[in-house]
C-alpha positions as CSV (number, residue, x, y, z in Angstrom):
1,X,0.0,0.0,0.0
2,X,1.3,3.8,-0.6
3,X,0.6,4.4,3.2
4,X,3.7,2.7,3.5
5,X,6.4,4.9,1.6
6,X,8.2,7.4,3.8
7,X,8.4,11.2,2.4
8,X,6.6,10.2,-0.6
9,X,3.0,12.3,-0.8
10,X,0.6,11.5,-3.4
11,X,-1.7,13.3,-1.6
12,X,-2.7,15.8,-4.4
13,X,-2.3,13.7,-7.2
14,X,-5.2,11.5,-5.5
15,X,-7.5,14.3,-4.8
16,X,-7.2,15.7,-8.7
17,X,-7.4,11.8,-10.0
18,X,-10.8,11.9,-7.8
19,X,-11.7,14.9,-9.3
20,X,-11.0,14.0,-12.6
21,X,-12.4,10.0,-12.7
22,X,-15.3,9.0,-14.6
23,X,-15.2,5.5,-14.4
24,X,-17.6,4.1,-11.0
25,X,-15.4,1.0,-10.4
26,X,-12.2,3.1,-10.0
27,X,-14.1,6.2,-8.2
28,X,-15.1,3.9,-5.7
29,X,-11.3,3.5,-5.0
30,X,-10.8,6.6,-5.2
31,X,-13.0,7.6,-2.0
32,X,-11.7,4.5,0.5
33,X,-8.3,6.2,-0.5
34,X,-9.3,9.5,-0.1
35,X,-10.7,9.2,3.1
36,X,-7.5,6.7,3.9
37,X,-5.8,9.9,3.9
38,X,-7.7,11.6,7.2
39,X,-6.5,15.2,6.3
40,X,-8.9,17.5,5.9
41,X,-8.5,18.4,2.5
42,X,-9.5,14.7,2.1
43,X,-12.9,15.6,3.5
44,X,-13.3,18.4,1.8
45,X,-12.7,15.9,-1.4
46,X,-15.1,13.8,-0.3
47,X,-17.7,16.5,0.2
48,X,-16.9,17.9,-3.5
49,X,-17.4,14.5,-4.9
50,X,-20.9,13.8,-2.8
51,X,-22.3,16.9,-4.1
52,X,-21.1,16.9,-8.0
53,X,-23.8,16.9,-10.6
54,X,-23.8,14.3,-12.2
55,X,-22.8,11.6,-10.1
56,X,-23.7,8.1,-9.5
57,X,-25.9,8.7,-6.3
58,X,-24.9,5.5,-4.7
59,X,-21.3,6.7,-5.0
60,X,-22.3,9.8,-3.4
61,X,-24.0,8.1,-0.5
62,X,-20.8,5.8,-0.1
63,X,-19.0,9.7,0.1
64,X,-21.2,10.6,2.5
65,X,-21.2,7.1,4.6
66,X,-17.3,7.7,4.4
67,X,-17.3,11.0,5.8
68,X,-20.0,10.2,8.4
69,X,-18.4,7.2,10.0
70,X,-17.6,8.2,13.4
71,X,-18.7,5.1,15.1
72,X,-16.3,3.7,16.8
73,X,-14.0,6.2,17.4
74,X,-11.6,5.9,20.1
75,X,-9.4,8.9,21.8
76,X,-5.8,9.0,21.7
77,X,-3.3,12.0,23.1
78,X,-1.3,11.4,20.4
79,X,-1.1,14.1,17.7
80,X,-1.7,13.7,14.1
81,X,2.2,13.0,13.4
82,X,2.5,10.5,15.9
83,X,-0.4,8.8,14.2
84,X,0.1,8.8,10.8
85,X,3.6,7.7,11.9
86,X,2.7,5.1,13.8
87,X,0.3,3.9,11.0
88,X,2.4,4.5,8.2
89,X,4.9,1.8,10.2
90,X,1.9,-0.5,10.7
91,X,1.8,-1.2,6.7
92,X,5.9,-2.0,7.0
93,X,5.3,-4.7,8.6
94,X,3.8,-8.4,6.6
95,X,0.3,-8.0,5.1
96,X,-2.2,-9.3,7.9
97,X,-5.6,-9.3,8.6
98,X,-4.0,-7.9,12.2
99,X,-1.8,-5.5,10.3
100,X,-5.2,-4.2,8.6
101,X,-7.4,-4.1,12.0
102,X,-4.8,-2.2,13.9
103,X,-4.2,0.4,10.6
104,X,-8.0,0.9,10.9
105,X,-7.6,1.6,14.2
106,X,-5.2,4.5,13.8
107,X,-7.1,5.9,11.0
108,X,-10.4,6.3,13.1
109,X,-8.2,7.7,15.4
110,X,-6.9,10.0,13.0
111,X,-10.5,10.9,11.9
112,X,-11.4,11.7,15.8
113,X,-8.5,14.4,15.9
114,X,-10.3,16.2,12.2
């Protein structure tokens, strides 16, 4: 996965390629990755793509489920750094269905501190 490459941001390149896609199976990709991402230009993405005309309501509502999934949450006093750190090391490690959980787990925690 990208979340694992150190100083390497594709960050904008994502947000434009969601922007931009017009193909449903790959803008449905798009939005898990966007909102992988936990910044809030990510949300903002997600917002933009929810409300463009044109598009495929049940890929709006997925936006919207994506940006509304709070459930869960659970507080950490670590700052964003530590935690996209700390999750960015989590994907070093062997592919796992533990390795996935516990990446999960610092990206709601991530979404708790937007």
């Amino acid at each position: 996965m990208l979340y694992a490459i150190d100083g390497v941001s594709f960050d904008q390149d994502l947000l434009e390629r969601l922007a931009s896609e017009q193909d449903p199976v790959a803008q449905k990709s798009l939005l898990r990755a966007t909102w992988y991402l936990m910044t809030p230009a990510s949300m903002a993405a997600l917002k933009a793509f929810a409300e463009r005309p044109g598009v495929d309501p049940a890929l709006a509502s997925h936006a919207n489920e994506l940006r509304s999934s709070f459930s869960g949450l659970s507080f950490s006093f670590s700052n964003t750094e530590t935690l996209r750190n700390e999750r960015r090391k989590m994907m070093q490690r062997p592919i796992s269905d533990e390795a996935l959980i516990e990446f999960d787990s610092y990206t709601m925690k991530l979404l708790a501190k937007l």
